[in-house]
Biopython code that builds the backbone (N, CA, C, O; Angstrom):
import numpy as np
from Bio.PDB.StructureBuilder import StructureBuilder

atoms = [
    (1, "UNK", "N", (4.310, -87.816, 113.360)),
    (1, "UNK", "CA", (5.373, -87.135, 114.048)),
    (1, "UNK", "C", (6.703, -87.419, 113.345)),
    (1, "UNK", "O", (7.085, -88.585, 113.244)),
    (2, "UNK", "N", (7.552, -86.222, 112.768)),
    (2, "UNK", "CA", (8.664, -86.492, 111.910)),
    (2, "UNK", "C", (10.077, -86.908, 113.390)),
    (2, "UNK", "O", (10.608, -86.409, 114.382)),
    (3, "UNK", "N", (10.060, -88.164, 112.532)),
    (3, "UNK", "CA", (11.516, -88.440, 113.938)),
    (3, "UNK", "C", (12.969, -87.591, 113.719)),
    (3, "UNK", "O", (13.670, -87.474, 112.713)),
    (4, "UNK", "N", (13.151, -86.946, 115.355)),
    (4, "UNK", "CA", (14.323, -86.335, 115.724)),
    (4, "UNK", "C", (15.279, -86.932, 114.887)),
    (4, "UNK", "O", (15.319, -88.086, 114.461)),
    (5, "UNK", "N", (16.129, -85.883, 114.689)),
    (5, "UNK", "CA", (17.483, -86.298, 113.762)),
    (5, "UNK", "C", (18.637, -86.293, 114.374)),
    (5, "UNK", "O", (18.905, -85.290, 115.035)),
    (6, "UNK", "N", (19.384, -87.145, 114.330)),
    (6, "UNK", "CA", (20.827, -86.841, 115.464)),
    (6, "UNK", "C", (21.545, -85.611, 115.186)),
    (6, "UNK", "O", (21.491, -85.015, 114.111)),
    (7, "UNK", "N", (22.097, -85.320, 116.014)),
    (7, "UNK", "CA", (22.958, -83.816, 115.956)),
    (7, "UNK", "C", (23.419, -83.711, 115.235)),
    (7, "UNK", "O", (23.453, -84.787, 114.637)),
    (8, "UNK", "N", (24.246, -82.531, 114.443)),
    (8, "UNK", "CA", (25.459, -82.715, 113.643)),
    (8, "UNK", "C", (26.705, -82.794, 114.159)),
    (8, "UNK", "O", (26.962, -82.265, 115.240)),
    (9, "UNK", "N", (27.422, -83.317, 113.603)),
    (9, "UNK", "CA", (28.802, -83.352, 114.591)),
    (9, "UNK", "C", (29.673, -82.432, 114.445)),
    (9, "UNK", "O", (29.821, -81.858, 113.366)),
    (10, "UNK", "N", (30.571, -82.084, 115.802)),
    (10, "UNK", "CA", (31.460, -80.717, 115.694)),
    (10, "UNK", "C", (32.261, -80.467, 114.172)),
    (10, "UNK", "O", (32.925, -81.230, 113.470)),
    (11, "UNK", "N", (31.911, -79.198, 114.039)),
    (11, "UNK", "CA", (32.653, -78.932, 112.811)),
    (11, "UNK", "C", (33.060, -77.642, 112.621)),
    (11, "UNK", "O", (32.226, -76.743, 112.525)),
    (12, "UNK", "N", (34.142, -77.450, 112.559)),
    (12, "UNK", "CA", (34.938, -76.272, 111.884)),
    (12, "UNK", "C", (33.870, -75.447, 110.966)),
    (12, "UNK", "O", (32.993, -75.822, 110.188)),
    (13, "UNK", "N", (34.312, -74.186, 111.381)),
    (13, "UNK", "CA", (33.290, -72.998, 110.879)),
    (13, "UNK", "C", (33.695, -73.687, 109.032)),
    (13, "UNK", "O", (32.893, -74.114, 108.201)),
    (14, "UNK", "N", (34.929, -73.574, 108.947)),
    (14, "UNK", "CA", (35.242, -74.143, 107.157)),
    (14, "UNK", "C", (34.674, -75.305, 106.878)),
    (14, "UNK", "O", (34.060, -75.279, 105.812)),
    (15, "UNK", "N", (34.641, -76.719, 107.667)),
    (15, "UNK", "CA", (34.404, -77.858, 107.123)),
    (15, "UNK", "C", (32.357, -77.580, 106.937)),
    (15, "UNK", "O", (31.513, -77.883, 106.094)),
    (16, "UNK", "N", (32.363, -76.996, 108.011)),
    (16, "UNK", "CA", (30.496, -76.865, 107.715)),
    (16, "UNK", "C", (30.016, -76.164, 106.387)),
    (16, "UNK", "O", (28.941, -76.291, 105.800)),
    (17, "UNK", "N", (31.219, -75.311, 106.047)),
    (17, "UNK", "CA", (31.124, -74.398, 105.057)),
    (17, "UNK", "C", (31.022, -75.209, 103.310)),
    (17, "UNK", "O", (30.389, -75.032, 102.269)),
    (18, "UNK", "N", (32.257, -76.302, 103.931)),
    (18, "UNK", "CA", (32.500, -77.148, 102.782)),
    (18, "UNK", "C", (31.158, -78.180, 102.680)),
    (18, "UNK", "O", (30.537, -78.571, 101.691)),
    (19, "UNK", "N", (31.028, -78.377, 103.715)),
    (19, "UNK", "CA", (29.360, -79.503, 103.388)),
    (19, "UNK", "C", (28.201, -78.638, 102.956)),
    (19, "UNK", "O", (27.291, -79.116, 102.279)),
    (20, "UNK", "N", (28.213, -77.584, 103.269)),
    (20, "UNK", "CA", (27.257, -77.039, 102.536)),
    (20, "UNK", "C", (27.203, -76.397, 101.171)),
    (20, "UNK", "O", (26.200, -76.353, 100.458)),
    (21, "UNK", "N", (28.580, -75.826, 100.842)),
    (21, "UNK", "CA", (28.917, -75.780, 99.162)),
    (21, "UNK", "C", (28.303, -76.985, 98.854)),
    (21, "UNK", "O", (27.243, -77.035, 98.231)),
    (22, "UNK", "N", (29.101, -78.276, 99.384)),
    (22, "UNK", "CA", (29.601, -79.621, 98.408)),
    (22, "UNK", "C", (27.968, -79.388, 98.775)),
    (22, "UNK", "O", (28.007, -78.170, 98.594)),
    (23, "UNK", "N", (26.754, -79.603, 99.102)),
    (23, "UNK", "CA", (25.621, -79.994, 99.395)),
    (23, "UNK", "C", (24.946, -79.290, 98.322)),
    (23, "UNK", "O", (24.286, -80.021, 97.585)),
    (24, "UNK", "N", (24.947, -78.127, 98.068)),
    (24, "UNK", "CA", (24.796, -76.677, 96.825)),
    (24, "UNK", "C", (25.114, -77.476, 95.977)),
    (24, "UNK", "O", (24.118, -77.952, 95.432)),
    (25, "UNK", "N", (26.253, -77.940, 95.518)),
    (25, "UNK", "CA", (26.419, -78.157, 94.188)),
    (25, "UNK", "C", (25.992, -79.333, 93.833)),
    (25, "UNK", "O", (25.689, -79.285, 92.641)),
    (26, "UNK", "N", (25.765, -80.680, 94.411)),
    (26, "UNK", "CA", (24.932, -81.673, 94.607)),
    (26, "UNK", "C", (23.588, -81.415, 94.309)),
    (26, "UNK", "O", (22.873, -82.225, 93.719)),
    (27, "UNK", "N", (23.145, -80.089, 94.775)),
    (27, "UNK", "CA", (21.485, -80.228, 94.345)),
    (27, "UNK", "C", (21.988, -79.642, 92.810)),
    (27, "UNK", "O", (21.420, -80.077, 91.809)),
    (28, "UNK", "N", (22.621, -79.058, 92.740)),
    (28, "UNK", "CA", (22.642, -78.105, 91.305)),
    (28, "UNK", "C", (23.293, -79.216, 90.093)),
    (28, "UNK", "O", (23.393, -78.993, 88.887)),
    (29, "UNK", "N", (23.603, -80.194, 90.679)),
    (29, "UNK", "CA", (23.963, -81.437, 89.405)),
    (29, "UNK", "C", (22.826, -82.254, 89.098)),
    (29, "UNK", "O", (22.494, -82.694, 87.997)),
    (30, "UNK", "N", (22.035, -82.462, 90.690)),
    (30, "UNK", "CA", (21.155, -83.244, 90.435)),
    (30, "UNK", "C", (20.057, -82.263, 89.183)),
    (30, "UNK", "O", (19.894, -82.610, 88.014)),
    (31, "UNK", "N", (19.537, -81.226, 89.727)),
    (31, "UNK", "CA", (18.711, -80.693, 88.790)),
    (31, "UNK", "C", (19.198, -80.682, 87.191)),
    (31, "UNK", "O", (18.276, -80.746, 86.377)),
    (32, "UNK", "N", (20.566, -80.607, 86.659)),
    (32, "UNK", "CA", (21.449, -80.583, 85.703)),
    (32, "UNK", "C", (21.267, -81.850, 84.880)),
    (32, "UNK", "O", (20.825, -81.915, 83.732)),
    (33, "UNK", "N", (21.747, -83.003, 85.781)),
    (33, "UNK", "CA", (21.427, -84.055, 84.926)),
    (33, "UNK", "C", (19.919, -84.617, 84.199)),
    (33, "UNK", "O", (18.746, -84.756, 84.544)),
    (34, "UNK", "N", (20.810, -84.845, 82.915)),
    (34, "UNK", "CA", (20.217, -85.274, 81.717)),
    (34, "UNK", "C", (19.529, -86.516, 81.714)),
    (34, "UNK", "O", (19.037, -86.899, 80.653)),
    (35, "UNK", "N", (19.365, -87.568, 83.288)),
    (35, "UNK", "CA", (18.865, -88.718, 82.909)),
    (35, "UNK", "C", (17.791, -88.032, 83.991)),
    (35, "UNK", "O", (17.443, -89.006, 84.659)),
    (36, "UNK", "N", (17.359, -87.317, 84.310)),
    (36, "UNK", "CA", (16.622, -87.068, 85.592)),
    (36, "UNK", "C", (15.665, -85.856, 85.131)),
    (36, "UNK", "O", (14.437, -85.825, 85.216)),
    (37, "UNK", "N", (16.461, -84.939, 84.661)),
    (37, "UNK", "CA", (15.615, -83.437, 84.532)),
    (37, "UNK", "C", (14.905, -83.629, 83.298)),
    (37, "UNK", "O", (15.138, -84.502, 82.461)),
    (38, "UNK", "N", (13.737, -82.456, 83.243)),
    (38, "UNK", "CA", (12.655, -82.763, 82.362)),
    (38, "UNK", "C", (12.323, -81.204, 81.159)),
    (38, "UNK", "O", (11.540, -81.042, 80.223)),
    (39, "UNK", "N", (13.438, -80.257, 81.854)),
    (39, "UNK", "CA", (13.073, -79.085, 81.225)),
    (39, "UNK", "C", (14.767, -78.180, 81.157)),
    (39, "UNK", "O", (15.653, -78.065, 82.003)),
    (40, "UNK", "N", (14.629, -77.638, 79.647)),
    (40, "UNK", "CA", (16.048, -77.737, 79.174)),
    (40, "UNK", "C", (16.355, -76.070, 80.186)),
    (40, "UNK", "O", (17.444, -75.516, 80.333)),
    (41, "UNK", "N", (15.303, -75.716, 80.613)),
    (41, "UNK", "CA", (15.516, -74.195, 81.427)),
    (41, "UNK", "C", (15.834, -74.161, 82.649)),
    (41, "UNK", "O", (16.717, -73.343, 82.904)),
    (42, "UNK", "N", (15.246, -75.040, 83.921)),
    (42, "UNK", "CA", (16.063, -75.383, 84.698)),
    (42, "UNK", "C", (16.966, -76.550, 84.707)),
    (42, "UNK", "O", (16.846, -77.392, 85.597)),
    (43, "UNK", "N", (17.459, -76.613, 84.200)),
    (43, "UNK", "CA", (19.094, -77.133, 84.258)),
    (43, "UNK", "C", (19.714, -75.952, 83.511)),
    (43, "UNK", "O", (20.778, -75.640, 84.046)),
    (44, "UNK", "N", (19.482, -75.368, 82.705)),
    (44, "UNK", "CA", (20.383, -74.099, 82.049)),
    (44, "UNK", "C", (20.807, -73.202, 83.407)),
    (44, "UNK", "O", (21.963, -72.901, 83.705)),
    (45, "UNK", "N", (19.505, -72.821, 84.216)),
    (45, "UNK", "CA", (19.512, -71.639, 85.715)),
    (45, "UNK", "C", (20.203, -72.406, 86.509)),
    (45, "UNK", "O", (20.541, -71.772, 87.508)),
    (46, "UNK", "N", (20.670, -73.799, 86.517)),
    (46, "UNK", "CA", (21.404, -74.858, 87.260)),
    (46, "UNK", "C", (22.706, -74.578, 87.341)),
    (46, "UNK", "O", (23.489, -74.171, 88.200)),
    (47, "UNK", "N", (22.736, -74.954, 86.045)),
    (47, "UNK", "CA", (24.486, -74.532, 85.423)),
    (47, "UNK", "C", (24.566, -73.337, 85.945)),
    (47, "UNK", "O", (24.931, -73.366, 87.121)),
    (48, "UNK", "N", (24.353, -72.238, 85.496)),
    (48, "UNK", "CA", (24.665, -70.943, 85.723)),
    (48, "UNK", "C", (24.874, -70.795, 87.088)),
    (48, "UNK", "O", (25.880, -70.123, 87.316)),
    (49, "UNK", "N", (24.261, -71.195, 88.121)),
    (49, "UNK", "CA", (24.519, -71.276, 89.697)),
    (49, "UNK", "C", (25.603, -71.761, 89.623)),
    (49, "UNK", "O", (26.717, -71.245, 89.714)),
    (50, "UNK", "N", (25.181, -73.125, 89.396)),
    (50, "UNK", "CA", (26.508, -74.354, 90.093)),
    (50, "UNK", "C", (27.749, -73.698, 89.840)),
    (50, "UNK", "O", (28.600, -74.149, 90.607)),
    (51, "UNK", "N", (28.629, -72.002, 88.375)),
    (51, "UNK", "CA", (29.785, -71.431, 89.027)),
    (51, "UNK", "C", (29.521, -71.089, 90.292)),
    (51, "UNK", "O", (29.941, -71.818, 91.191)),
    (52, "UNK", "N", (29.021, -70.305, 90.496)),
    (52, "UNK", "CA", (29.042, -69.244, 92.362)),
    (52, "UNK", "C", (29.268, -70.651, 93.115)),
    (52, "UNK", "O", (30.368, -70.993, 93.550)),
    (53, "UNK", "N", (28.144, -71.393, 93.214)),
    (53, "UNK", "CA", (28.524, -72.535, 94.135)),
    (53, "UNK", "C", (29.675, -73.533, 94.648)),
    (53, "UNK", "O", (29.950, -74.008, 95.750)),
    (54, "UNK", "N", (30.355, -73.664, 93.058)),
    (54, "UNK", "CA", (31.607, -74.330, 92.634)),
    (54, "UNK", "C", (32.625, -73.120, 93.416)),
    (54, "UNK", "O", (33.585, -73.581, 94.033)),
    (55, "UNK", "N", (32.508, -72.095, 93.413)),
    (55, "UNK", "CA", (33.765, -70.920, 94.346)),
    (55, "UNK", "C", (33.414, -70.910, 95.602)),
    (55, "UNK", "O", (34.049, -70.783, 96.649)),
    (56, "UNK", "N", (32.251, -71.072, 95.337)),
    (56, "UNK", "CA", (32.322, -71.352, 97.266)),
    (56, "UNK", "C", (32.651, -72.319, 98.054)),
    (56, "UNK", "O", (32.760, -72.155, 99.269)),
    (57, "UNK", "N", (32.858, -73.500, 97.428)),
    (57, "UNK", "CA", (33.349, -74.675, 97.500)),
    (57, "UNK", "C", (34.967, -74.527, 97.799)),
    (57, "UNK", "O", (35.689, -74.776, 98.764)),
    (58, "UNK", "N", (35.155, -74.014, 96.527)),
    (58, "UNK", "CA", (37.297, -73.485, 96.066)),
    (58, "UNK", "C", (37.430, -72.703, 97.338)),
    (58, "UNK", "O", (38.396, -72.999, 98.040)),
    (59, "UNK", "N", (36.446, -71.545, 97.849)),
    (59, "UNK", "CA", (37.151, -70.772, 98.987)),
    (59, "UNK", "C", (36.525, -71.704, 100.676)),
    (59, "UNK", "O", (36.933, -71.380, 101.792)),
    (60, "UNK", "N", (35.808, -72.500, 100.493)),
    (60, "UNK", "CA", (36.000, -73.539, 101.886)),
    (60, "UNK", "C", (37.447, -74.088, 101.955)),
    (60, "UNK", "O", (38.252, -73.685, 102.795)),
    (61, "UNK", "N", (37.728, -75.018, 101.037)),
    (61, "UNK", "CA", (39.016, -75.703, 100.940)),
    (61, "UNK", "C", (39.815, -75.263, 101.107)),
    (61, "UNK", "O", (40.679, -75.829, 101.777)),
    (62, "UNK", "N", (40.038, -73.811, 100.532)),
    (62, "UNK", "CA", (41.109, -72.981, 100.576)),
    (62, "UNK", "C", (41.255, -72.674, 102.043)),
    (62, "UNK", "O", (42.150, -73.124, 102.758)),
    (63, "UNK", "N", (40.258, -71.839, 102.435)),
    (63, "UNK", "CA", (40.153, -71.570, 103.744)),
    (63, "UNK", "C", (40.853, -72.577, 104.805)),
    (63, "UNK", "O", (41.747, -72.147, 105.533)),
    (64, "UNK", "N", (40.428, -73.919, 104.874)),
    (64, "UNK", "CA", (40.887, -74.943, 105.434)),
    (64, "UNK", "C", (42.422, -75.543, 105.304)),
    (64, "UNK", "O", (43.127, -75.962, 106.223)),
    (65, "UNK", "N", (42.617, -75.493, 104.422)),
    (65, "UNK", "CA", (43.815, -75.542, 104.409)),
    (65, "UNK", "C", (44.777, -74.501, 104.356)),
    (65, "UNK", "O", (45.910, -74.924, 104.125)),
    (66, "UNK", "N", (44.667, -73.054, 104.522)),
    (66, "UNK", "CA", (45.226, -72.080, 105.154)),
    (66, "UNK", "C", (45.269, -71.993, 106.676)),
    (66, "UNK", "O", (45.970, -71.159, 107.250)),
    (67, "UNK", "N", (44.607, -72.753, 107.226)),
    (67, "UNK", "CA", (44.425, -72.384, 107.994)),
    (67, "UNK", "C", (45.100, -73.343, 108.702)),
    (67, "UNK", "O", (45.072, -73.231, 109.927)),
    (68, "UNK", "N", (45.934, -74.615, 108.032)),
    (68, "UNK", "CA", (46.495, -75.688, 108.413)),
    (68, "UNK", "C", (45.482, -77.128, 108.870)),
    (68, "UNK", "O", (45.757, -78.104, 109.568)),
    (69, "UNK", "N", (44.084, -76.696, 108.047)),
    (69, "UNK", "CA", (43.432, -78.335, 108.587)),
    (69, "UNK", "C", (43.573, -79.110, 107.209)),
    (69, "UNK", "O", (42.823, -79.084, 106.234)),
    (70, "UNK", "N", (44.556, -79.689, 107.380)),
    (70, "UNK", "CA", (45.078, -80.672, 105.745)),
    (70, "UNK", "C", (44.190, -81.583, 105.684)),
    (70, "UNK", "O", (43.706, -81.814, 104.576)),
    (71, "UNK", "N", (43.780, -82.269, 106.723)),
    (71, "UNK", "CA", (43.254, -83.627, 106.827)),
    (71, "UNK", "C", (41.697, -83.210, 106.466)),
    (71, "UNK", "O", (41.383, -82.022, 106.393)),
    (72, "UNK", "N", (40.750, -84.268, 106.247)),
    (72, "UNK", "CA", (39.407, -84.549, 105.470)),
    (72, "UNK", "C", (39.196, -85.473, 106.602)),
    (72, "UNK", "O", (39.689, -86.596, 106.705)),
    (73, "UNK", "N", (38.372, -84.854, 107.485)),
    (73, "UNK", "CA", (38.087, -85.580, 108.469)),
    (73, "UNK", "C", (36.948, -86.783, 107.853)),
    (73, "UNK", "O", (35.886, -86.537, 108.425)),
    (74, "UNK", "N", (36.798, -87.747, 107.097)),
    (74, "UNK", "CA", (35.706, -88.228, 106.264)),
    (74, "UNK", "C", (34.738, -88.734, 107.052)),
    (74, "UNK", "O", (33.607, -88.403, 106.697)),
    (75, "UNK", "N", (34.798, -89.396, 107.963)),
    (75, "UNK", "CA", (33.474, -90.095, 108.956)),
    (75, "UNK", "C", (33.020, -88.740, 109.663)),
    (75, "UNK", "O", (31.860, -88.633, 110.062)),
    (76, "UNK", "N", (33.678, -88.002, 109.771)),
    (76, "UNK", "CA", (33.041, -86.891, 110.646)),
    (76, "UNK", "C", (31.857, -86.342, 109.638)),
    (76, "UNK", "O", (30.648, -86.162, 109.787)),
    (77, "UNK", "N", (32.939, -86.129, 108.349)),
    (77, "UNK", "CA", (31.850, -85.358, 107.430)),
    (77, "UNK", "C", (30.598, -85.888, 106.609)),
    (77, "UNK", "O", (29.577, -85.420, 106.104)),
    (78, "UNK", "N", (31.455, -87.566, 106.800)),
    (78, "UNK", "CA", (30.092, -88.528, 105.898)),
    (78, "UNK", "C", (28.794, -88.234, 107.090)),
    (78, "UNK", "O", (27.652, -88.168, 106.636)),
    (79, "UNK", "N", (28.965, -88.089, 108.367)),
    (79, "UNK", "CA", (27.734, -88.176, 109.973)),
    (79, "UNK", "C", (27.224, -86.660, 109.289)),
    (79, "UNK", "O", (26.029, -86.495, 109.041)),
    (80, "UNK", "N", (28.162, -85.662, 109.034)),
    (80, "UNK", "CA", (27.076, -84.333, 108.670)),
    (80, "UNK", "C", (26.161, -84.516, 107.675)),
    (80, "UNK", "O", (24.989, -84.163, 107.812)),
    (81, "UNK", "N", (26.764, -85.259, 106.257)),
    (81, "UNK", "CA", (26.195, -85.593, 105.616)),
    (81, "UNK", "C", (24.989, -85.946, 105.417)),
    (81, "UNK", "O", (24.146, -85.414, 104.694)),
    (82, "UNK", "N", (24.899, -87.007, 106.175)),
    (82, "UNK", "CA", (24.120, -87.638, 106.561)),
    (82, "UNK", "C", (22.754, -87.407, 107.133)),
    (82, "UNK", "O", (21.692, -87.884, 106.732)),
    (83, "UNK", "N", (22.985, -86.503, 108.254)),
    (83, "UNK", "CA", (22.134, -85.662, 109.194)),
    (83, "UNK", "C", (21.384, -84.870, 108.246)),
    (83, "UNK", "O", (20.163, -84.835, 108.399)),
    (84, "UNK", "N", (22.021, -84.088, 107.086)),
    (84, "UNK", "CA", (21.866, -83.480, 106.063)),
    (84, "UNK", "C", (20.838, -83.592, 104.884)),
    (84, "UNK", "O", (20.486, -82.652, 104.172)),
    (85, "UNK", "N", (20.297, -85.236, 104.766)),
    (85, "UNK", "CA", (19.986, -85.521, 103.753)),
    (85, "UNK", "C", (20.844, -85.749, 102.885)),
    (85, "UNK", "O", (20.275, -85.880, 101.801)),
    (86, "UNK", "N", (21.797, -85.850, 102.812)),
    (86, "UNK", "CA", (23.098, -86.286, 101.743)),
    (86, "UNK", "C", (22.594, -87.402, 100.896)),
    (86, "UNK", "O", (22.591, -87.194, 99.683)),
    (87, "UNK", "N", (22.296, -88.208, 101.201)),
    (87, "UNK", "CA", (22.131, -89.728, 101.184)),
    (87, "UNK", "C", (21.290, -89.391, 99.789)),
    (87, "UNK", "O", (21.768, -89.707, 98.700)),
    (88, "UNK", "N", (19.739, -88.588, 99.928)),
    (88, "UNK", "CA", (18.746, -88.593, 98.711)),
    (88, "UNK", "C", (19.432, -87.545, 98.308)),
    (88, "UNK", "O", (19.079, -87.496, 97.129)),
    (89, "UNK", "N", (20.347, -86.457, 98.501)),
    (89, "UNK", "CA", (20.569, -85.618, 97.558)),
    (89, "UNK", "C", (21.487, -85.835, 96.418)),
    (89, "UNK", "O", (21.438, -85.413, 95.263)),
    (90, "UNK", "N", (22.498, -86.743, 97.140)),
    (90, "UNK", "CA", (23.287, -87.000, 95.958)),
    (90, "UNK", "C", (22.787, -88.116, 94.974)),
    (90, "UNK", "O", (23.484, -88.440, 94.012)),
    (91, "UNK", "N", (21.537, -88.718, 95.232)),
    (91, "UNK", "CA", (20.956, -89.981, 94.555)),
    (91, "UNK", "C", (20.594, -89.289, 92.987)),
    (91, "UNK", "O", (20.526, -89.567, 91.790)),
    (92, "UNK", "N", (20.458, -88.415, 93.766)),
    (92, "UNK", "CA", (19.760, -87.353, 91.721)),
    (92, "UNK", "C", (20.746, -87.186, 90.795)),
    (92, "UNK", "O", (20.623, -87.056, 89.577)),
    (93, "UNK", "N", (22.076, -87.205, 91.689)),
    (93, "UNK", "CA", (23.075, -87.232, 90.883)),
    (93, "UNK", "C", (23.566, -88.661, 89.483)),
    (93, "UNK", "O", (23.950, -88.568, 88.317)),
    (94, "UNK", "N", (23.267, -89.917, 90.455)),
    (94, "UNK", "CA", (23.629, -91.091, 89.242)),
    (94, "UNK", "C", (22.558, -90.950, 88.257)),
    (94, "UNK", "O", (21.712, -90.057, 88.262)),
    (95, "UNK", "N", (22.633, -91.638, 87.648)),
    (95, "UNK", "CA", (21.844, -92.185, 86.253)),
    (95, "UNK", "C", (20.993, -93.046, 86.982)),
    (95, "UNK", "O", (21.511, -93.616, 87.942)),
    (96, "UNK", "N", (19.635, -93.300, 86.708)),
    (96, "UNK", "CA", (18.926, -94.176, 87.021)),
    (96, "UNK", "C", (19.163, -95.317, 86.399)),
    (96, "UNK", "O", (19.671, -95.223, 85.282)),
    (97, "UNK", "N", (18.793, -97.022, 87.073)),
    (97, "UNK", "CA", (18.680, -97.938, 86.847)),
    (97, "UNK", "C", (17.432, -98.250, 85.441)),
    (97, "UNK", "O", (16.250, -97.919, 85.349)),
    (98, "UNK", "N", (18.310, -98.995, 84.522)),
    (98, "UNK", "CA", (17.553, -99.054, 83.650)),
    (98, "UNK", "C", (16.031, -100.194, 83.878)),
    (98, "UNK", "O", (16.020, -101.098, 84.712)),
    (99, "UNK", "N", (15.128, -99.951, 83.160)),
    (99, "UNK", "CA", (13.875, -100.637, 83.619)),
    (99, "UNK", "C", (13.265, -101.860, 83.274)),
    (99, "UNK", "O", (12.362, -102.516, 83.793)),
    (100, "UNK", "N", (14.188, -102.059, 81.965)),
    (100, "UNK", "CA", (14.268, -103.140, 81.118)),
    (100, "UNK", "C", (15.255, -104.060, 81.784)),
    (100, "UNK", "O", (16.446, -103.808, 81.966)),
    (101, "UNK", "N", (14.462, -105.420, 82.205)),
    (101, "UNK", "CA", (14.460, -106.283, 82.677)),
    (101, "UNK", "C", (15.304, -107.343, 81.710)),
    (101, "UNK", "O", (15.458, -108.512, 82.064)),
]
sb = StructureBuilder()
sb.init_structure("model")
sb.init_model(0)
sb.init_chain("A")
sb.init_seg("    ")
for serial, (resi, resn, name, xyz) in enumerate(atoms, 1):
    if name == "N":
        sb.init_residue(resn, " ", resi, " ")
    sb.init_atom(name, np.array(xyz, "f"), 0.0, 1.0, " ", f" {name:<3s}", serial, name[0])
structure = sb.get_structure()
Protein backbone atom coordinates (compact mmCIF):
# COMPACT_ATOMS: atom_id res chain seq x y z
CA UNK A 1 0.00 0.00 0.00
CA UNK A 2 1.74 3.33 -1.31
CA UNK A 3 1.53 5.81 1.82
CA UNK A 4 -0.81 8.97 1.56
CA UNK A 5 1.11 12.06 0.82
CA UNK A 6 0.42 15.28 2.70
CA UNK A 7 -1.47 17.92 0.85
CA UNK A 8 0.06 20.54 -1.04
CA UNK A 9 0.03 23.73 0.48
CA UNK A 10 -2.08 26.83 -0.62
CA UNK A 11 -0.62 28.28 -3.57
CA UNK A 12 -1.14 30.99 -5.93
CA UNK A 13 -2.38 29.93 -9.36
CA UNK A 14 1.52 31.61 -10.35
CA UNK A 15 3.58 30.13 -7.51
CA UNK A 16 2.09 26.46 -8.49
CA UNK A 17 2.91 27.48 -11.93
CA UNK A 18 6.49 28.33 -10.86
CA UNK A 19 6.99 24.83 -9.05
CA UNK A 20 6.04 23.18 -11.81
CA UNK A 21 8.25 25.00 -14.56
CA UNK A 22 11.13 24.98 -11.83
CA UNK A 23 10.10 21.01 -11.50
CA UNK A 24 10.19 20.76 -15.76
CA UNK A 25 13.37 22.06 -15.89
CA UNK A 26 14.87 19.98 -13.03
CA UNK A 27 13.87 16.84 -14.82
CA UNK A 28 15.26 18.32 -18.13
CA UNK A 29 18.85 19.01 -16.39
CA UNK A 30 18.73 15.94 -14.72
CA UNK A 31 18.34 13.96 -18.06
CA UNK A 32 21.09 16.64 -19.57
CA UNK A 33 23.71 16.00 -17.25
CA UNK A 34 26.87 14.55 -18.30
CA UNK A 35 27.72 12.63 -15.04
CA UNK A 36 24.35 10.74 -15.10
CA UNK A 37 23.02 10.38 -18.76
CA UNK A 38 24.06 7.56 -20.97
CA UNK A 39 22.93 8.61 -24.52
CA UNK A 40 24.16 11.75 -26.39
CA UNK A 41 20.25 11.88 -27.99
CA UNK A 42 18.33 12.24 -25.06
CA UNK A 43 20.03 14.91 -23.50
CA UNK A 44 20.23 16.69 -27.04
CA UNK A 45 15.75 16.31 -26.99
CA UNK A 46 16.55 17.62 -23.26
CA UNK A 47 18.20 20.69 -24.17
CA UNK A 48 15.92 21.51 -26.84
CA UNK A 49 12.87 21.35 -24.28
CA UNK A 50 14.53 22.77 -21.31
CA UNK A 51 14.09 26.50 -23.83
CA UNK A 52 10.05 26.19 -23.74
CA UNK A 53 10.43 25.12 -20.14
CA UNK A 54 13.02 27.82 -19.16
CA UNK A 55 9.92 30.57 -20.60
CA UNK A 56 7.64 29.11 -18.75
CA UNK A 57 9.46 29.54 -15.81
CA UNK A 58 10.39 33.61 -17.06
CA UNK A 59 6.45 33.98 -17.55
CA UNK A 60 5.55 32.40 -13.80
CA UNK A 61 7.89 34.97 -12.21
CA UNK A 62 6.86 37.51 -14.31
CA UNK A 63 3.38 36.85 -13.73
CA UNK A 64 4.01 37.00 -9.94
CA UNK A 65 5.52 39.77 -9.66
CA UNK A 66 3.09 41.77 -11.81
CA UNK A 67 0.87 40.97 -10.02
CA UNK A 68 2.65 42.43 -6.84
CA UNK A 69 3.68 38.95 -5.04
CA UNK A 70 7.51 40.12 -4.60
CA UNK A 71 8.11 37.82 -1.85
CA UNK A 72 9.31 33.85 -2.43
CA UNK A 73 7.32 32.41 -0.03
CA UNK A 74 10.36 29.57 0.48
CA UNK A 75 8.99 27.08 3.24
CA UNK A 76 5.73 27.24 1.60
CA UNK A 77 7.33 26.30 -1.67
CA UNK A 78 10.19 23.99 -0.26
CA UNK A 79 6.42 21.78 1.51
CA UNK A 80 5.20 21.79 -2.42
CA UNK A 81 8.31 20.67 -3.31
CA UNK A 82 8.48 18.27 -1.40
CA UNK A 83 4.98 16.70 -1.72
CA UNK A 84 6.25 16.78 -5.33
CA UNK A 85 9.08 14.55 -5.30
CA UNK A 86 11.50 17.45 -5.43
CA UNK A 87 13.82 15.88 -3.13
CA UNK A 88 14.80 12.72 -5.94
CA UNK A 89 14.24 15.03 -8.75
CA UNK A 90 16.63 17.44 -8.20
CA UNK A 91 19.22 14.60 -6.95
CA UNK A 92 19.88 13.86 -10.87
CA UNK A 93 20.87 17.13 -11.01
CA UNK A 94 24.47 16.98 -8.79
CA UNK A 95 27.32 14.99 -9.90
CA UNK A 96 27.51 11.78 -8.26
CA UNK A 97 29.78 10.87 -5.38
CA UNK A 98 32.89 9.53 -6.50
CA UNK A 99 33.40 5.63 -5.75
CA UNK A 100 36.91 5.54 -5.15
CA UNK A 101 37.46 5.20 -1.70
Amino acid sequence: MVPELPPLPALTRAEGELVDAYLEVVDLLGRINPSRSTHTYGALRAAQALVGRAEALLEALTLMHMRGENEVHADTLARALRVLDGERRTHRVTVPQSRAS
